[in-house]
N, C-alpha and C positions, 0 to 999 in steps of 0.2 A: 504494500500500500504506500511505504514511505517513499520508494522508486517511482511509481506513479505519480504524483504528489511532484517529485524534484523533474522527471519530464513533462510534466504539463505546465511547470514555470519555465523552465526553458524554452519549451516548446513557444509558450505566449509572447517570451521576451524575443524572441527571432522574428515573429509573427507581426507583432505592435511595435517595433523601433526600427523600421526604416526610412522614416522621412527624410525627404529631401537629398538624395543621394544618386538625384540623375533621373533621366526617362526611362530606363532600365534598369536592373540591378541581379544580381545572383546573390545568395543567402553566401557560396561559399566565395566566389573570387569573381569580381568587377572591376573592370578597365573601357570605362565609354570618353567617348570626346561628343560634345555636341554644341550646335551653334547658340549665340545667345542671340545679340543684337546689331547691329547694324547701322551709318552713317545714312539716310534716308535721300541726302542731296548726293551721295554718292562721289563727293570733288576733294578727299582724302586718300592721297594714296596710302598704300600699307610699306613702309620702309621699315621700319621699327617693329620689334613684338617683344613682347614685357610678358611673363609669368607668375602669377606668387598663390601660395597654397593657404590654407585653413587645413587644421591634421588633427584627426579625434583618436583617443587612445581608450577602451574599455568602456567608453559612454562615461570617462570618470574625469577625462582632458581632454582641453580642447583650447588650440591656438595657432596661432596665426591670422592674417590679413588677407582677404581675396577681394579686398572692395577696386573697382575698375578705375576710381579717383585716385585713389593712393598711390596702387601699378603706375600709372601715368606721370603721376607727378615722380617716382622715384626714379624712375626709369629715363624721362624726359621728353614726355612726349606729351604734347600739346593739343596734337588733334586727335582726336579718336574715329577710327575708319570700321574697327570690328571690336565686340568682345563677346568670344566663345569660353567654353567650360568644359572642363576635364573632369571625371572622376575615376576614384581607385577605391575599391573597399575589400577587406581580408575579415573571411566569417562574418559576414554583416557590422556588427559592431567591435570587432578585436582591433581592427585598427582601420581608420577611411581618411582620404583626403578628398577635397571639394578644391580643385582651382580655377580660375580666372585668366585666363588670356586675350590679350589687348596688344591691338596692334592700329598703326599710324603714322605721326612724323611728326 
């Protein structure tokens, strides 16, 4: 009974915490790239591309930066032409990154 009991919490916890972690995702190993947004007047080229991650560890840490403002300014880049999104996640919640890629001039 007590083995049932400790698979039906884990079972829940895999089940209930995968938000936000892409359009896709696999419970044991995820690696998607996909598009976010876009320059609408289209008169930016792409020279430049900036990356920076957000990384969660256990559901218990969690840090870094993936805001498309910040990328930009640290990087130096001015205009913004695109910004897409990567993610990686290991067993769902063991270990995931969310990044931001921004590109322009």
């Amino acid at each position: 009974m007590k083995t049932k009991t400790i698979f039906c919490i884990i079972l829940s916890a895999f089940l209930l915490t995968n938000c936000a972690i892409g359009p896709t995702h696999g419970y044991i190993f995820t690696s998607t790239k996909f598009a976010g947004t876009f320059n609408p007047e289209n008169n930016v080229t792409s020279t430049k591309e900036a990356t920076d991650c957000q990384f969660t560890v256990l559901y218990l840490f969690s840090y870094g930066d993936a805001g498309a403002g910040s990328i930009a300014k640290k990087n130096g880049i001015s205009k913004i032409a695109t910004i897409d999104h990567s993610t990686t996640s290991l067993l769902t919640g063991f270990y995931r990154t969310y990044c931001t890629i921004v590109s322009g001039e």
